[in-house]
C-alpha positions as CSV (number, residue, x, y, z in Angstrom):
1,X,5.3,-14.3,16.0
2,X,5.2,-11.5,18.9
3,X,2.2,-11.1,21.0
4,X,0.0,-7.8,19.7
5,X,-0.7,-5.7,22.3
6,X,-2.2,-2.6,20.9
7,X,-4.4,-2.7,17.6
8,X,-6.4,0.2,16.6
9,X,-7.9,2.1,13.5
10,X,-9.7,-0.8,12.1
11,X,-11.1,-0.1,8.4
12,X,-13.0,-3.0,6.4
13,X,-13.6,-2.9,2.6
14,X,-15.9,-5.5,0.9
15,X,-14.3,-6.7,-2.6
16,X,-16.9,-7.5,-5.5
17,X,-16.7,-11.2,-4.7
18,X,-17.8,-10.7,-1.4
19,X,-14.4,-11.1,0.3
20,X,-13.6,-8.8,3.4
21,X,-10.6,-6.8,3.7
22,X,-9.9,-5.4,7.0
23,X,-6.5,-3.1,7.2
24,X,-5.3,-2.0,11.3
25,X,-2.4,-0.3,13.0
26,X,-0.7,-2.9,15.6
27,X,2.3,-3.2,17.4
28,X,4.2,-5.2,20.1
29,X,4.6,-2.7,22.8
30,X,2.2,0.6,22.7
31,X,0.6,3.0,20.7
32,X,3.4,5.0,18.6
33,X,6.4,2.5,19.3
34,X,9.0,1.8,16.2
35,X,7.3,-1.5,15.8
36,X,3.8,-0.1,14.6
37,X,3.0,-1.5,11.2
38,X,0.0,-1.9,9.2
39,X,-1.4,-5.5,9.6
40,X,-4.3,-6.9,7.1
41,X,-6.4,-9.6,6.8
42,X,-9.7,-11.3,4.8
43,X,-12.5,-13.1,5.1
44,X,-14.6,-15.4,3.0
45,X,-17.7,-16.1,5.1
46,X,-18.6,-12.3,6.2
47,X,-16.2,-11.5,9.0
48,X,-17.2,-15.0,11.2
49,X,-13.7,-16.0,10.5
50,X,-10.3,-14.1,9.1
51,X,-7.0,-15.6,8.2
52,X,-3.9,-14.4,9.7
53,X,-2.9,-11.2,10.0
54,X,-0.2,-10.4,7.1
55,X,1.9,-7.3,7.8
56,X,2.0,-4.6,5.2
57,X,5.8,-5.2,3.4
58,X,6.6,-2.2,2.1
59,X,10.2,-0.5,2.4
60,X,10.9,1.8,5.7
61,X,11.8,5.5,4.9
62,X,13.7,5.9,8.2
63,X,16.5,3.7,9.8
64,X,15.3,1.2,12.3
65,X,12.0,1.7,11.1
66,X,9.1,4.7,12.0
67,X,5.3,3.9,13.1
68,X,2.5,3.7,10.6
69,X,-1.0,4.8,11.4
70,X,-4.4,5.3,10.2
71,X,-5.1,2.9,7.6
72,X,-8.3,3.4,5.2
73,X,-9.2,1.1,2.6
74,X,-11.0,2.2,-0.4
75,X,-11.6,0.0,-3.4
76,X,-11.6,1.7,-6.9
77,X,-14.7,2.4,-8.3
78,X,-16.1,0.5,-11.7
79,X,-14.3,2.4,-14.7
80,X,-17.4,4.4,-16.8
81,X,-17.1,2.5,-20.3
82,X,-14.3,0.6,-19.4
83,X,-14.2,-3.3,-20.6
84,X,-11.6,-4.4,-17.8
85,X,-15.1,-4.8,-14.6
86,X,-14.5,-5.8,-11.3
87,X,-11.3,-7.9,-11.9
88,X,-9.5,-4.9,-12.8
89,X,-10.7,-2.8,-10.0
90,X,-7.5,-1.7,-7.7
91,X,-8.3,-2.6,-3.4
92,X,-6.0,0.7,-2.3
93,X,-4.7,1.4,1.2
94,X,-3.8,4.7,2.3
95,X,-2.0,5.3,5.5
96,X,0.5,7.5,7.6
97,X,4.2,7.0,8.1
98,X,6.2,8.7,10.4
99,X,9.1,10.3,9.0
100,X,11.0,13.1,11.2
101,X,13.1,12.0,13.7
102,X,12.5,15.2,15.9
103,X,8.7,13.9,16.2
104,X,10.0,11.2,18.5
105,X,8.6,11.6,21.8
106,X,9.6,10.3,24.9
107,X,7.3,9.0,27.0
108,X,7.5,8.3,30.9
109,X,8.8,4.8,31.6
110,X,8.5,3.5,27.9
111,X,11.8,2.4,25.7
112,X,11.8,3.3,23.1
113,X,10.4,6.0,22.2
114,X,7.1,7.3,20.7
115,X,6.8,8.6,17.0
116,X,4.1,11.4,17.1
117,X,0.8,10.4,14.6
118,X,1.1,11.6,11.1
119,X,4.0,11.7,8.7
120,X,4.2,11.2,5.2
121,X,0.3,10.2,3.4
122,X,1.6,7.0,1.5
123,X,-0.7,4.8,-0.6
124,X,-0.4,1.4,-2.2
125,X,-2.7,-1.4,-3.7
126,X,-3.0,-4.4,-1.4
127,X,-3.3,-8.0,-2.7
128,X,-1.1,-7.4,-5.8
129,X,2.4,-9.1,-6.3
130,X,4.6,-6.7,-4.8
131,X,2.8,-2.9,-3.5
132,X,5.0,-0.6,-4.2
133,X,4.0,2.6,-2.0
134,X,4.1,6.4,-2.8
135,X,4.2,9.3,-1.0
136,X,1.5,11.9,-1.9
137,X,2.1,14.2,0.8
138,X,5.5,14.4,2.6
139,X,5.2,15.8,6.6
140,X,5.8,19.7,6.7
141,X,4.7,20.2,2.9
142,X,1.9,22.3,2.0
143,X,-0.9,19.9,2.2
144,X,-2.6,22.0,-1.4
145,X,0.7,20.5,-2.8
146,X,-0.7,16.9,-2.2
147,X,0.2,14.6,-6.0
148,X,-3.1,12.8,-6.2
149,X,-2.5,13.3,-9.8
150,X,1.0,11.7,-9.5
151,X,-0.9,8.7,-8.0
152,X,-2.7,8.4,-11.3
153,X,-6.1,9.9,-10.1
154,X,-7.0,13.2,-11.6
């Protein structure tokens, strides 16, 4: 695979097995390149060791692809009187895809391009056959408008 040569925005989640999640934004190049993707990875012996990092395979909304940014894990709590317990219990990943093309920055000495932080708030469920992601909050919409609700959380 290519060498990483920026990671950041590391977030860790710790399943009800004991299993550690960790979630990051990585790419090839720099911070804000095309090639920025979500990368994750667990561990089975509290953090001493990880297995490799998987990349997060969900569909691009722009041609040629966008960066992806600030990932945060968060694990579904227990449901109050439910019978389904922790094997039901959905690990989520938010995150951030760029999705304007005028947000691309140039940036002195650097091909390609930069995409600016933010963009659409997406969310899927990690470790589940195939994530599907949603958009709760598309860039440039009223951020009152975001579809939590839509997302199946009231």
């Amino acid at each position: 695979g290519k060498t990483i040569r920026y990671a950041h925005m590391a977030t860790v989640a710790v399943l009800p097995n004991g299993t550690m999640v960790s979630a990051w934004q990585a790419s090839a190049l720099y911070e804000g390149a095309s090639d920025q993707r979500i990368y994750w990875s667990t561990s089975d012996d509290c953090g001493h060791s990880w297995g490799a990092p998987i990349k997060l395979d969900v569909p691009m909304t722009m041609p040629g692809g966008a960066a992806q940014w600030s990932p945060v894990l968060w694990l579904e709590p227990p449901m109050r009187g439910g019978s389904g317990g922790d094997s039901q219990r959905r690990l989520l990943l938010f995150y951030t895809q760029s999705s304007r093309r005028e947000c691309v920055r140039p940036a002195a000495g650097k091909q390609p391009k930069l995409w600016v932080p933010g963009g659409d708030i997406k969310m899927t469920a990690l470790m589940e056959t195939l994530p599907r992601p949603r958009t709760g909050v598309s860039e440039g919409e009223d951020p009152s408008a975001a579809r939590i609700a839509e997302w199946g959380y009231e």
